[in-house]
gemmi code that builds the backbone of each chain (N, CA, C; Angstrom):
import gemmi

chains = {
    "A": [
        ("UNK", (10.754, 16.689, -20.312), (9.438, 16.125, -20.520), (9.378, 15.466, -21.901)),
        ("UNK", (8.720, 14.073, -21.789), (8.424, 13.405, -23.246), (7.798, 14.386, -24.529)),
        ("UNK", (8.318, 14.362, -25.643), (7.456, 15.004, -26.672), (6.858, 13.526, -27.409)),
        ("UNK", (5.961, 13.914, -27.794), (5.151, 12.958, -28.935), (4.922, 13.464, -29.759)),
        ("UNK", (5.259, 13.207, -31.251), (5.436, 14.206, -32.490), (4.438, 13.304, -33.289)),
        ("UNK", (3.556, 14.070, -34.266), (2.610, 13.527, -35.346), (2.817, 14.601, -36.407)),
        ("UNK", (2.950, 14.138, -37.482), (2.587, 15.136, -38.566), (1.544, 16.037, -38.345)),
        ("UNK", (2.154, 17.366, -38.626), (1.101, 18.443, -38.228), (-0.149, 18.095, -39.523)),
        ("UNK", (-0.067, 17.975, -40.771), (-0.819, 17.465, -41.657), (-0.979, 16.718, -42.748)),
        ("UNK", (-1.838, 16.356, -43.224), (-1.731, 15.662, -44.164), (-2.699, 15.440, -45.180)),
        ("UNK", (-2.937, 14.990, -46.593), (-4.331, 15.213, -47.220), (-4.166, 14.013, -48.039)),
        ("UNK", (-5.589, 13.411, -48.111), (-5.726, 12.353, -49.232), (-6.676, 12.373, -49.909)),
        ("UNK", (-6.736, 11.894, -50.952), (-7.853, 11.817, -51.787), (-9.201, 10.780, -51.209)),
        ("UNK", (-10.209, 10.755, -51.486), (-11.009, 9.887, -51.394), (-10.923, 8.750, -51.864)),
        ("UNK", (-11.037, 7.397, -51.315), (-11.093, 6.216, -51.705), (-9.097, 5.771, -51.309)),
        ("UNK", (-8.582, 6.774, -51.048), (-7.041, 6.469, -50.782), (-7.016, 5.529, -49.744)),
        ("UNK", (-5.429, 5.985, -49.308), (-5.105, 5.281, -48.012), (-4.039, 6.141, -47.731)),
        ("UNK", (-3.749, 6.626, -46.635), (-2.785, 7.263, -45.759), (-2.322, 6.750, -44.627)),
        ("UNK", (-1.310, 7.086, -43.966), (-0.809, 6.524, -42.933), (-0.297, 7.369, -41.645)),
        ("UNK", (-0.518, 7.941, -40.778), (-0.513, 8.832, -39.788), (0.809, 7.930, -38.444)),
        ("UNK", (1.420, 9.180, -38.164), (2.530, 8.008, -37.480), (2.686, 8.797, -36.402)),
        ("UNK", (3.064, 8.218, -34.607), (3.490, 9.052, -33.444), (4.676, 8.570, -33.307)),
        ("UNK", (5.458, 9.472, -32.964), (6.751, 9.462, -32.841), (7.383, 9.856, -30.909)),
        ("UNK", (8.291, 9.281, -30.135), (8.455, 9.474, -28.980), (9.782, 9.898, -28.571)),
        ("UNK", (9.993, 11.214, -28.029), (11.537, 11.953, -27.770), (12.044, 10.890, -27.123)),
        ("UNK", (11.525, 9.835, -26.760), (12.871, 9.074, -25.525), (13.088, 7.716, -26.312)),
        ("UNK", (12.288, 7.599, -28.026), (13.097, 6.889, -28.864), (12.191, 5.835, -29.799)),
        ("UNK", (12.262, 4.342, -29.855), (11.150, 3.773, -30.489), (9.589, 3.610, -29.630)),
        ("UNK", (8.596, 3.428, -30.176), (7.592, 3.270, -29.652), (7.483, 1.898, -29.681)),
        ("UNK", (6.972, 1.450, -28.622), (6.841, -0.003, -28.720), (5.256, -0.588, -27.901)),
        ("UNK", (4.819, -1.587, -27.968), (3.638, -2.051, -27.411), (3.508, -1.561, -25.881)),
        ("UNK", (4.627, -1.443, -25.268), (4.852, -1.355, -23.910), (4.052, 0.007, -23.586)),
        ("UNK", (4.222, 1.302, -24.713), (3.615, 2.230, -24.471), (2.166, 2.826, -24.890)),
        ("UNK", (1.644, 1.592, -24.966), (0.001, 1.182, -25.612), (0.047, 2.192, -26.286)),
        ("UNK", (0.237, 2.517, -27.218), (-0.676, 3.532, -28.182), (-1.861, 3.520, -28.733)),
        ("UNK", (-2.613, 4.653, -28.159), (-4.089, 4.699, -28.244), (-4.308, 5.965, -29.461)),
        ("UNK", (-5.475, 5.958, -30.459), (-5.644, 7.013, -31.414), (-6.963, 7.319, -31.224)),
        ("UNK", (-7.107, 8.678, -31.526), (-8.681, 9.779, -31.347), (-8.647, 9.995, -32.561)),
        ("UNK", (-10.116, 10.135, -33.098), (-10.583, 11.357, -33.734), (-11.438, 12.587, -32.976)),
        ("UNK", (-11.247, 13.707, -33.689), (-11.731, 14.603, -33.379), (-12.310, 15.702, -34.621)),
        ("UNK", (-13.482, 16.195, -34.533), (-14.002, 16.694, -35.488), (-14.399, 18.356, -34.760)),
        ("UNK", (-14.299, 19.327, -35.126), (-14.766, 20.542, -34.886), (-16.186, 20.322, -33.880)),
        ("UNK", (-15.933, 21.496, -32.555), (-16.865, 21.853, -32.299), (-17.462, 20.069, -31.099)),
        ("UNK", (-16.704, 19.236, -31.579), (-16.905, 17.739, -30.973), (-15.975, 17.735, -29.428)),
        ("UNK", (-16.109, 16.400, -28.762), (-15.341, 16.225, -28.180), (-14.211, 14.633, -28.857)),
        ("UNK", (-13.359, 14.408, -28.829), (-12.842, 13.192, -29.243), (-13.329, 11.776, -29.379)),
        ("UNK", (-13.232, 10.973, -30.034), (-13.800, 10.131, -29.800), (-12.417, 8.531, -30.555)),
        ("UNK", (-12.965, 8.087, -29.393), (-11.731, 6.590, -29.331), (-11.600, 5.920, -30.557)),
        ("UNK", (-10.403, 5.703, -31.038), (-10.541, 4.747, -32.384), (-9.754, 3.117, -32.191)),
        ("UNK", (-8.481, 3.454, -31.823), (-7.662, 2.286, -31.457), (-7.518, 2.376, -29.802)),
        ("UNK", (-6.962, 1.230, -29.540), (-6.384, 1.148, -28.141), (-5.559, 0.030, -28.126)),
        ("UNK", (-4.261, -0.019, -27.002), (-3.284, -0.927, -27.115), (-2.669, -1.008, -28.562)),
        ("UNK", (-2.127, -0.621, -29.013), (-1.338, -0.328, -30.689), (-2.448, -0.909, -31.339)),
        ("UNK", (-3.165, -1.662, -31.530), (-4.273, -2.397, -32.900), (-5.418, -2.628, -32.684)),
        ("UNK", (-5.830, -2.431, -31.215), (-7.655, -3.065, -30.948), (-8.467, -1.920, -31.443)),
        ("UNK", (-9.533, -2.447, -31.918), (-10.835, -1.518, -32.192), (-11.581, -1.184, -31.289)),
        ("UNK", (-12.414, -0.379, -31.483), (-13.569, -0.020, -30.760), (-14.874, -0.913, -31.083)),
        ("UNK", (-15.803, -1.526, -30.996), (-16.862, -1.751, -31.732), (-17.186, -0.693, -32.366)),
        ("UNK", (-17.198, 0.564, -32.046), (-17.673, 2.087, -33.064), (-16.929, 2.214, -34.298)),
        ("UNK", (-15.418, 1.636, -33.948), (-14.574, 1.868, -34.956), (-14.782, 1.129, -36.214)),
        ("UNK", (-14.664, 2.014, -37.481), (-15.025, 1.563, -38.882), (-13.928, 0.811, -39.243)),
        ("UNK", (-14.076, -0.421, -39.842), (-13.138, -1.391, -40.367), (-12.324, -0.532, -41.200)),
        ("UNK", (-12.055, 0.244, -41.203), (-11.004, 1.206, -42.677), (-9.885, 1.590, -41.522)),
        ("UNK", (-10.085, 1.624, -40.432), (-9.089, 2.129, -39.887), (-8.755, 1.074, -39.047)),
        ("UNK", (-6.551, 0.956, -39.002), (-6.211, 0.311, -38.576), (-5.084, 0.835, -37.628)),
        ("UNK", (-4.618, 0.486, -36.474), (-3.084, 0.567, -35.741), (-2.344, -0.311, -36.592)),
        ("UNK", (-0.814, 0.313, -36.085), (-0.145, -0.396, -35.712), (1.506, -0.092, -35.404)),
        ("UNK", (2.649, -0.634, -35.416), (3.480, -0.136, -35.380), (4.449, 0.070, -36.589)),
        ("UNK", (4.975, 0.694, -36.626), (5.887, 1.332, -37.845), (7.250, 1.804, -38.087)),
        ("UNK", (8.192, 0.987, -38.130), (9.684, 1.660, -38.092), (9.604, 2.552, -36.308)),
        ("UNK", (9.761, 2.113, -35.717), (9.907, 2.643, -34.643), (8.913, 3.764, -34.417)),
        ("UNK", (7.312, 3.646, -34.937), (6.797, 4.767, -34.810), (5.168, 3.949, -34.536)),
        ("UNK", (4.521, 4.558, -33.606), (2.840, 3.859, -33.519), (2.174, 4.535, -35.181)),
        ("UNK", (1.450, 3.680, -35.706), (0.737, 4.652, -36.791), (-0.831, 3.907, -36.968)),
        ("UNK", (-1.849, 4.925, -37.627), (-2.963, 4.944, -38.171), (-3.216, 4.417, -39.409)),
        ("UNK", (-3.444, 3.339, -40.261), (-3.724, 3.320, -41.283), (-5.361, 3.638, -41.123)),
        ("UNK", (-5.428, 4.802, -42.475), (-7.188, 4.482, -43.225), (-7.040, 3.993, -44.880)),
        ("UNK", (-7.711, 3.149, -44.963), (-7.509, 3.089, -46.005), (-9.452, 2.904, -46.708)),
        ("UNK", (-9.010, 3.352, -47.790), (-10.111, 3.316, -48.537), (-11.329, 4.528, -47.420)),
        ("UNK", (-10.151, 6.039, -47.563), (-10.873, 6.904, -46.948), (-12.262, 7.916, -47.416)),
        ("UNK", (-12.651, 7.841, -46.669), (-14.357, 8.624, -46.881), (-14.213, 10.064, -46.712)),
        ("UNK", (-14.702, 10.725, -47.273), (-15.250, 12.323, -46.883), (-15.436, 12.553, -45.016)),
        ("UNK", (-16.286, 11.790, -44.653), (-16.559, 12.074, -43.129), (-15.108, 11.989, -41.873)),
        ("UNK", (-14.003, 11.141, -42.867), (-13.108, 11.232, -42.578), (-11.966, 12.181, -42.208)),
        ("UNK", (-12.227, 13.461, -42.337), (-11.816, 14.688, -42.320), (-11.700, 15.051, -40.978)),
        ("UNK", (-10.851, 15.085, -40.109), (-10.783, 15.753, -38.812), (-9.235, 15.643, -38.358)),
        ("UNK", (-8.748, 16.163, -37.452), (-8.174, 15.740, -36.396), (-7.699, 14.878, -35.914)),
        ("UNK", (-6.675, 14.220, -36.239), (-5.865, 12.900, -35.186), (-4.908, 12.817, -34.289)),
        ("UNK", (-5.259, 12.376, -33.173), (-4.599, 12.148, -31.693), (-3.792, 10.992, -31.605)),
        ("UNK", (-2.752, 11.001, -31.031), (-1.792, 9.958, -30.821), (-1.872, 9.948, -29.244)),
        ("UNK", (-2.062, 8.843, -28.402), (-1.612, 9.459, -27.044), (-0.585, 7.824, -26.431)),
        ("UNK", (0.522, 8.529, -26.017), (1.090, 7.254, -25.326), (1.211, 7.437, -23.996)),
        ("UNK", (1.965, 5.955, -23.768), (2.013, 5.781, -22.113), (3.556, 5.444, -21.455)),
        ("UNK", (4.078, 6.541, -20.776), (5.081, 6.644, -20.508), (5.271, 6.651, -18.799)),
        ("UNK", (5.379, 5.176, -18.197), (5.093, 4.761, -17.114), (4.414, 5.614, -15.865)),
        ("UNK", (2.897, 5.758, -16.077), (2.233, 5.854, -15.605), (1.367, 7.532, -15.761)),
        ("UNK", (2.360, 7.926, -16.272), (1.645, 9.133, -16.903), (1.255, 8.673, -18.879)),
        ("UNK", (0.498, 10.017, -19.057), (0.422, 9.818, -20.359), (0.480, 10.917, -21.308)),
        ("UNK", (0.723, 11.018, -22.608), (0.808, 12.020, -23.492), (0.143, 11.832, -25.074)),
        ("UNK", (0.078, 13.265, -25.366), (-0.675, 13.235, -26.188), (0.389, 13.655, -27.338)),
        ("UNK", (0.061, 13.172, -28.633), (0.650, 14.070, -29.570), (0.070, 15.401, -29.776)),
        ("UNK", (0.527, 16.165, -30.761), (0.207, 17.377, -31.162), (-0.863, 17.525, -32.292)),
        ("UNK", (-1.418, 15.749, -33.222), (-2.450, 16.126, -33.763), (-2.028, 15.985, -35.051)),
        ("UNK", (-2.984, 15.349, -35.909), (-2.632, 15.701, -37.321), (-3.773, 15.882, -38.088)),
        ("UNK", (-4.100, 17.282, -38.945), (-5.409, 17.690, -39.763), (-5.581, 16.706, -40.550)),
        ("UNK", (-6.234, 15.653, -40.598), (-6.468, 15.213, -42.195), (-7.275, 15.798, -43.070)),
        ("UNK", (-7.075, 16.064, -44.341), (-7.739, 16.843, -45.214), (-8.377, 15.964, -46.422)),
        ("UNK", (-9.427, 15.253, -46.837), (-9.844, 14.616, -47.557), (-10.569, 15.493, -48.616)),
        ("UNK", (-9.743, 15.467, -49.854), (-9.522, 16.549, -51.002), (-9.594, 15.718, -52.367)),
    ],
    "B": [
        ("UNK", (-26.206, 3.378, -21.451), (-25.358, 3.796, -22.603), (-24.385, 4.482, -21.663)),
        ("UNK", (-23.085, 4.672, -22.142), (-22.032, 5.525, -21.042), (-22.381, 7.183, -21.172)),
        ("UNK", (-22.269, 7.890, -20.286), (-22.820, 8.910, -20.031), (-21.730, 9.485, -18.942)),
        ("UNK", (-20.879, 10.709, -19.357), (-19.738, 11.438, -18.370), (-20.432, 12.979, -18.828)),
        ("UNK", (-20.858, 13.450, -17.677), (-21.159, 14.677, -17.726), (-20.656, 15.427, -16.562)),
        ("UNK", (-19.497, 16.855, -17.519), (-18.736, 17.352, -16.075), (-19.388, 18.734, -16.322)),
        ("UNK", (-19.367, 19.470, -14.893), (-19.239, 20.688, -14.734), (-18.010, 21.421, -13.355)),
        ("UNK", (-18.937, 21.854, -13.238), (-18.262, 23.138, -12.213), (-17.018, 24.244, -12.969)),
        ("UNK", (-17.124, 24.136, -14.081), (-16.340, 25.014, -15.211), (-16.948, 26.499, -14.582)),
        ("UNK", (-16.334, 27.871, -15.726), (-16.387, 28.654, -15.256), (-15.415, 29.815, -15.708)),
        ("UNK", (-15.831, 31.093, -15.039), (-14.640, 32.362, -14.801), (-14.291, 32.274, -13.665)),
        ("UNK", (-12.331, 32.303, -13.339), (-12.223, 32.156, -12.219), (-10.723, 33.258, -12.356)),
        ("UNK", (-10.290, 34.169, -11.530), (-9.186, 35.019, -11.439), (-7.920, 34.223, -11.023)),
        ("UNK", (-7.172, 34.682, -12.003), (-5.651, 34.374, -11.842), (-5.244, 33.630, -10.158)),
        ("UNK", (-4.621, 32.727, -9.601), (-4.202, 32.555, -8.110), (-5.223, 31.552, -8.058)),
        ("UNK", (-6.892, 31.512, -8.319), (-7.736, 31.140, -7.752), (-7.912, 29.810, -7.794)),
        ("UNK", (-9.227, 29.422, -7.115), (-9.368, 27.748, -7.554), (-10.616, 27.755, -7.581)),
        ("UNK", (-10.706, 26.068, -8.565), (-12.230, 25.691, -8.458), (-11.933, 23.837, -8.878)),
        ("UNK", (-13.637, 23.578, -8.515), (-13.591, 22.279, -8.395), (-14.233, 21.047, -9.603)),
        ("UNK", (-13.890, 20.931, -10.324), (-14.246, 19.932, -11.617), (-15.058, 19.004, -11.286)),
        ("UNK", (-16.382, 18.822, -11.578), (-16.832, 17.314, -11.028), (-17.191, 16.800, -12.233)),
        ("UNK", (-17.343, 15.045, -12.090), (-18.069, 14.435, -13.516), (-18.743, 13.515, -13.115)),
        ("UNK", (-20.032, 13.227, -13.235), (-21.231, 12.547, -13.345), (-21.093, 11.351, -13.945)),
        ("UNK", (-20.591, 10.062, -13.571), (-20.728, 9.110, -14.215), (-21.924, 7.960, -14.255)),
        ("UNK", (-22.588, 7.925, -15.735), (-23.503, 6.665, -15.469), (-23.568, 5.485, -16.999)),
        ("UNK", (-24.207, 4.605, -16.314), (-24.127, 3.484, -17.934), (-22.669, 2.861, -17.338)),
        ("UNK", (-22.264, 2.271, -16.817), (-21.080, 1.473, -16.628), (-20.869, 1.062, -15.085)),
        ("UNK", (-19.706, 0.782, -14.650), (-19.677, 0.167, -13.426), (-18.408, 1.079, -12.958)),
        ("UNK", (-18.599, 2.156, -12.357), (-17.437, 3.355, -12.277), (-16.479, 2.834, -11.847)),
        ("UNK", (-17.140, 1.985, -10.720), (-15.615, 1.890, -9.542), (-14.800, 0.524, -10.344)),
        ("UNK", (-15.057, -0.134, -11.329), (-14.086, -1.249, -11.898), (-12.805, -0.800, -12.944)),
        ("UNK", (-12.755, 1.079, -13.457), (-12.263, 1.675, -14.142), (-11.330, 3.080, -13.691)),
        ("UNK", (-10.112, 2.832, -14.809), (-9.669, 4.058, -14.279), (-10.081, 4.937, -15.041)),
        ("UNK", (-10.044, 6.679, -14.404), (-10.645, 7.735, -14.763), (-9.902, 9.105, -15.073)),
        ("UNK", (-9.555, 9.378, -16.648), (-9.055, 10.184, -16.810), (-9.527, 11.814, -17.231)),
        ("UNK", (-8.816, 13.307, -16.563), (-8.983, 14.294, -17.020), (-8.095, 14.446, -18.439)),
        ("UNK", (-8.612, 14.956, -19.430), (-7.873, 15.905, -20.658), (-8.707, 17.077, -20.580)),
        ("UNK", (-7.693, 17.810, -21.134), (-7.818, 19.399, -21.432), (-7.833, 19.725, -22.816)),
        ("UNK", (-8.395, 20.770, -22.990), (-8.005, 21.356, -24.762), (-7.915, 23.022, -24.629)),
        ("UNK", (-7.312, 23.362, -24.402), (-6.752, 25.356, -24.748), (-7.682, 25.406, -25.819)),
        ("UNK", (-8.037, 27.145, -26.263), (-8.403, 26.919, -27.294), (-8.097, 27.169, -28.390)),
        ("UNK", (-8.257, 26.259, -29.508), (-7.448, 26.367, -30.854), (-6.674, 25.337, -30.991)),
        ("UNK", (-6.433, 24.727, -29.557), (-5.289, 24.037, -29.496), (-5.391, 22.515, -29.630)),
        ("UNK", (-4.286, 21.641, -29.584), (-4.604, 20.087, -29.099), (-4.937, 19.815, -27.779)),
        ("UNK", (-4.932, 18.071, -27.810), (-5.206, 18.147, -26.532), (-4.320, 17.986, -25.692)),
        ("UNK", (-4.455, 17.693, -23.986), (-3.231, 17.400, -23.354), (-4.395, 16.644, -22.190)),
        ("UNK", (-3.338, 15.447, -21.889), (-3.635, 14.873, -21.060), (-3.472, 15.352, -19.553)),
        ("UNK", (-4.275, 15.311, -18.605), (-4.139, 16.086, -17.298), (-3.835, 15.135, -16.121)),
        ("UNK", (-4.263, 14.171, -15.584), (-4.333, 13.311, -14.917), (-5.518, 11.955, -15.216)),
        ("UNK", (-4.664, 10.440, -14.309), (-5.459, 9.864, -13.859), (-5.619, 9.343, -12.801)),
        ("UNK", (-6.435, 8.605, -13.062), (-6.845, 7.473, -10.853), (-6.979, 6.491, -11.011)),
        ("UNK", (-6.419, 5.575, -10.914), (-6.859, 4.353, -10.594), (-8.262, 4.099, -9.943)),
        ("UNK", (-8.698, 2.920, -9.948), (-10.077, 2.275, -9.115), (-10.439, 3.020, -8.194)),
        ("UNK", (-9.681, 2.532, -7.304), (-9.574, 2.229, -5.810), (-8.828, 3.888, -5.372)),
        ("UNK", (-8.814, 4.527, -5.877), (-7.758, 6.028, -5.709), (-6.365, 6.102, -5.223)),
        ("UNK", (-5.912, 4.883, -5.119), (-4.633, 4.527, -4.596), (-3.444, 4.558, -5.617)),
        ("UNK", (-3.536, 4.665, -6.966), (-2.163, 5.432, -7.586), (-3.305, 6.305, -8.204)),
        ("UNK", (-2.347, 7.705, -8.268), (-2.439, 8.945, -9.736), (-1.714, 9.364, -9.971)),
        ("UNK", (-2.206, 10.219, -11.436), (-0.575, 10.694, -12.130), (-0.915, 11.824, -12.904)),
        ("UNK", (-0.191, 12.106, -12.679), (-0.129, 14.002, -12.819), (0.388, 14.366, -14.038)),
        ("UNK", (0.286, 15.674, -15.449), (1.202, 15.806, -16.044), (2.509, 16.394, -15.861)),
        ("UNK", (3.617, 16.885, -16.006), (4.492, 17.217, -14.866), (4.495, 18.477, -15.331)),
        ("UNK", (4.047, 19.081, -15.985), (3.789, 20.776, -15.962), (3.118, 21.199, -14.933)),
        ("UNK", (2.267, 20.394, -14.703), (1.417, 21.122, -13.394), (1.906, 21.506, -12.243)),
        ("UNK", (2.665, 20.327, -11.637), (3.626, 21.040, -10.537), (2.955, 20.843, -9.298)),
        ("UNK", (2.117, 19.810, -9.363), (1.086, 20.057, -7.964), (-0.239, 20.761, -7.750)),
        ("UNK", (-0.332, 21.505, -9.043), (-1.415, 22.547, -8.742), (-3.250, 21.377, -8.669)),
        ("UNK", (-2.781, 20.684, -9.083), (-4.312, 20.379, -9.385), (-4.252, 18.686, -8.693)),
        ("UNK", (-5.352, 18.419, -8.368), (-5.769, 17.317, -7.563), (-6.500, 16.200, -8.183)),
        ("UNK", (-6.731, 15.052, -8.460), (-7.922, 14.238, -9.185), (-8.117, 13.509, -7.758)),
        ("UNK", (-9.436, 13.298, -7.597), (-9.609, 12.302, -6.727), (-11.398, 11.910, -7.034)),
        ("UNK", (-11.736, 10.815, -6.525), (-12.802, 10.023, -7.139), (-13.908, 9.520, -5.586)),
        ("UNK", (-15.195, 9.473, -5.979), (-16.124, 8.942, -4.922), (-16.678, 8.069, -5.825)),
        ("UNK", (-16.524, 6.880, -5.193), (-16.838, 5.698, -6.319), (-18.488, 5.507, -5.582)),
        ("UNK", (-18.818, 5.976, -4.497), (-19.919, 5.773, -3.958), (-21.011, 6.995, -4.832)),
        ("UNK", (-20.592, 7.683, -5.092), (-21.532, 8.759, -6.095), (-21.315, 8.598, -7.546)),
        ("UNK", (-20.142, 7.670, -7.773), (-20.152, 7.350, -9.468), (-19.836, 8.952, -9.928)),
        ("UNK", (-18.818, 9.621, -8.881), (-18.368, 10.746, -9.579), (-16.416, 11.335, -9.645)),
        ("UNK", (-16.244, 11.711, -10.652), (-14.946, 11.623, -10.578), (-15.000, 13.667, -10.481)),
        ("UNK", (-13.425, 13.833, -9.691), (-13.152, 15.365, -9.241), (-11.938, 16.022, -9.912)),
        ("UNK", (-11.711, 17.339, -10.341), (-10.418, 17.718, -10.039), (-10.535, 18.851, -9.488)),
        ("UNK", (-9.652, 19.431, -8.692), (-9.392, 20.332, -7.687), (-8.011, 20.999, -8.107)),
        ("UNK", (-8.514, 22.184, -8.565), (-7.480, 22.961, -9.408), (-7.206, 24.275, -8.334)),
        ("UNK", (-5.893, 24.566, -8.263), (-5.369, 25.414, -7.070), (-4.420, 26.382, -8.141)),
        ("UNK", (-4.172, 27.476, -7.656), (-3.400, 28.557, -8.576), (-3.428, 29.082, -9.617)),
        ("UNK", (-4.709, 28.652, -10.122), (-5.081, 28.848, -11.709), (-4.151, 29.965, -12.442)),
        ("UNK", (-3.576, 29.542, -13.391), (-3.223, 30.488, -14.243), (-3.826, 30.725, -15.639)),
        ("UNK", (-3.577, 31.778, -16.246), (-4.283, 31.935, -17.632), (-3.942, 30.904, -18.587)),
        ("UNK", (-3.151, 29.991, -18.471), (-2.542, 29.198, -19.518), (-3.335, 27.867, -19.205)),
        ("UNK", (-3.959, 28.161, -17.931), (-5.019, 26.902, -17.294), (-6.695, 27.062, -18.195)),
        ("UNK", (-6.629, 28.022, -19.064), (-7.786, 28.302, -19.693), (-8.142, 27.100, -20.668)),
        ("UNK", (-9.265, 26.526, -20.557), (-9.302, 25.108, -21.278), (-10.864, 24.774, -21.407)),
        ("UNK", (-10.980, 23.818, -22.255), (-12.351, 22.528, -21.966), (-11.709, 21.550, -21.486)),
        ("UNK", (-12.280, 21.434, -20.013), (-11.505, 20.208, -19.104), (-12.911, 18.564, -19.895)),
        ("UNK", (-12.115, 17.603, -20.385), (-13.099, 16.992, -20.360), (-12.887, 15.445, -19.501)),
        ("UNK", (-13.940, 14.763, -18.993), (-13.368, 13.413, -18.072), (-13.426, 12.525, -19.267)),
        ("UNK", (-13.303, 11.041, -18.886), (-12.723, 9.926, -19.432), (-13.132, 8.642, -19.123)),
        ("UNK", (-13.369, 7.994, -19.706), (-13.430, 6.696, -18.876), (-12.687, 5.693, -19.864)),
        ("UNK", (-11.465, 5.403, -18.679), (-10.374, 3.884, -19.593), (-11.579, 2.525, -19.070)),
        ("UNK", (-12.349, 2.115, -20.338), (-12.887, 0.457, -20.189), (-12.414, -0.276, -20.677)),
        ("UNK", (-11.782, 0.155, -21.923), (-10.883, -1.229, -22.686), (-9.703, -0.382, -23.246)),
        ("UNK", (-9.464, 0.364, -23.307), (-7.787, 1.537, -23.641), (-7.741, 2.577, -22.626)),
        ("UNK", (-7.771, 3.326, -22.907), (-7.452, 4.787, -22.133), (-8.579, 5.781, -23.202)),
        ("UNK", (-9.468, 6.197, -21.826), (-10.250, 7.593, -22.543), (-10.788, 6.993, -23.723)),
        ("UNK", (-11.673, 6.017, -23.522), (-12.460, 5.417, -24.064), (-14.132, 6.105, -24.571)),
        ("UNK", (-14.147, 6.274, -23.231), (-15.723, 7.449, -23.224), (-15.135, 8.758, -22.998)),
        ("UNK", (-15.830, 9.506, -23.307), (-16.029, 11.163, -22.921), (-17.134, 11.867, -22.874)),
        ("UNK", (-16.824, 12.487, -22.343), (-17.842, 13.939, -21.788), (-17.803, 14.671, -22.615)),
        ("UNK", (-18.866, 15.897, -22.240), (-18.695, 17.082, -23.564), (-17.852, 18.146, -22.946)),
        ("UNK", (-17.231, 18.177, -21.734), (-16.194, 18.896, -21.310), (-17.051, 20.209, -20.867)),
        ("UNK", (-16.055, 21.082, -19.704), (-16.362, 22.140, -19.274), (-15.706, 23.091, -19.373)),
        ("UNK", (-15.753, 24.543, -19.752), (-14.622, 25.270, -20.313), (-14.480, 25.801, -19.047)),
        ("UNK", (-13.019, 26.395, -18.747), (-12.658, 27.153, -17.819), (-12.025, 28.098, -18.133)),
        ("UNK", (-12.475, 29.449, -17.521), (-11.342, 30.677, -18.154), (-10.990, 31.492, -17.000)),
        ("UNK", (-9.411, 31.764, -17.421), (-8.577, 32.265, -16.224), (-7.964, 33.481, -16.744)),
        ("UNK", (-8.914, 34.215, -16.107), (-8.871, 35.655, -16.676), (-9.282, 36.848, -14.966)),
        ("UNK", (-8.519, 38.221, -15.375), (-8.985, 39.374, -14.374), (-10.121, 39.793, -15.168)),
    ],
}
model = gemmi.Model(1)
for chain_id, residues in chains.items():
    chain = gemmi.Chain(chain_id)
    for i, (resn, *xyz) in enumerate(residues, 1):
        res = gemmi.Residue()
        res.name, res.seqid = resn, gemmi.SeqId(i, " ")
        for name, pos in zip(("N", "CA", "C"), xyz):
            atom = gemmi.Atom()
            atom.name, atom.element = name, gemmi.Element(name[0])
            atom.pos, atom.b_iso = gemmi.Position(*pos), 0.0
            res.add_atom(atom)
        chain.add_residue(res)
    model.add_chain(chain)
structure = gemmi.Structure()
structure.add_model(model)
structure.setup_entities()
């Protein structure tokens, strides 16, 4: 079975920029496997940020971006906020099923 | 506004089954595909299945093994899963989905299920 690996965590300062990356056991990630990103906040249910490696949501805040990375889908935030603090989902698409990563805490410190 | 509200969650004994439904409104159901995720608790999430439109492809995660069913009534604007053998590791917030422009675009507030004697 596919694994999808994300940094279990990570922390930035306010006003930073970090970069969150999914990684795929069967090798590079590429557009083919749309990579889509969640947030998730305690006690919430998820909520959509990217879709297809780089599109926004209209909900989605201009600070956050897709894209791809050395063979890896990733999250840029940059110029991160306090409210920014939760949970990040990686999920790809591996012909016709799909997977999720394992998540990465962001900690805005 | 999009609106996925599931129930039929619950206590249900080890072997057993039960039936997931989700309430879809604010969109045009039958032009979208419709996905289940799960969350254990404590845990991440995991994707469970989806359906196409028309119910003519779905896709399963392959842990499941068959146990569980998705299927859709586009005439009630409601999407199903039909969970068979429950095991304790099936203990979750099942929540639905709606792919409009990515995958699991909208969500529900999910229904917990616990698989317990």
């Amino acid at each position: 079975q596919t694994v999808v690996t994300q940094e279990p965590s990570l922390t930035v300062s306010p006003g930073g920029t970090v970069t969150l990356t999914c990684a795929s056991s069967t090798g590079a990630v590429t557009s083919g496997n749309s990579p889509n990103w969640f947030q998730q906040k305690p006690g919430q249910a998820p909520r959509a940020l990217i879709y297809s490696t780089t599109n926004k949501h209209s909900w989605t805040p201009a600070r956050f971006s897709g894209s791809l990375l050395g063979g890896k889908a990733a999250l840029t935030l940059s110029g991160v906020q306090p409210e920014d603090e939760a949970e990040y989902y990686c999920l790809l698409h591996f012909g016709g099923a799909w997977g999720f990563g394992g998540g990465t805490k962001l900690t805005v410190l | 506004e999009v609106q996925l509200v599931e129930s039929g969650g619950g206590l249900v004994q080890p072997g057993g089954s039960l039936r997931l439904s989700c309430a879809a409104s604010g969109f045009t159901f039958s032009n979208y595909w419709m996905t289940w995720v799960r969350q254990a608790p404590g845990k991440g999430l995991e994707w469970v299945a989806n359906i196409r439109q028309d119910g003519s492809e779905r896709y399963y995660v392959a842990s499941l093994k068959g146990r569980f069913t998705i299927s859709r009534d586009n005439a009630r604007n409601s999407l199903y899963l039909q969970m068979n053998s429950l095991r304790a590791e099936d203990t979750a917030v099942y929540f639905c989905a709606g792919d409009v422009q990515g995958v699991a675009d909208y969500w529900g507030q999910g229904t917990l299920v616990t698989v317990s004697s």
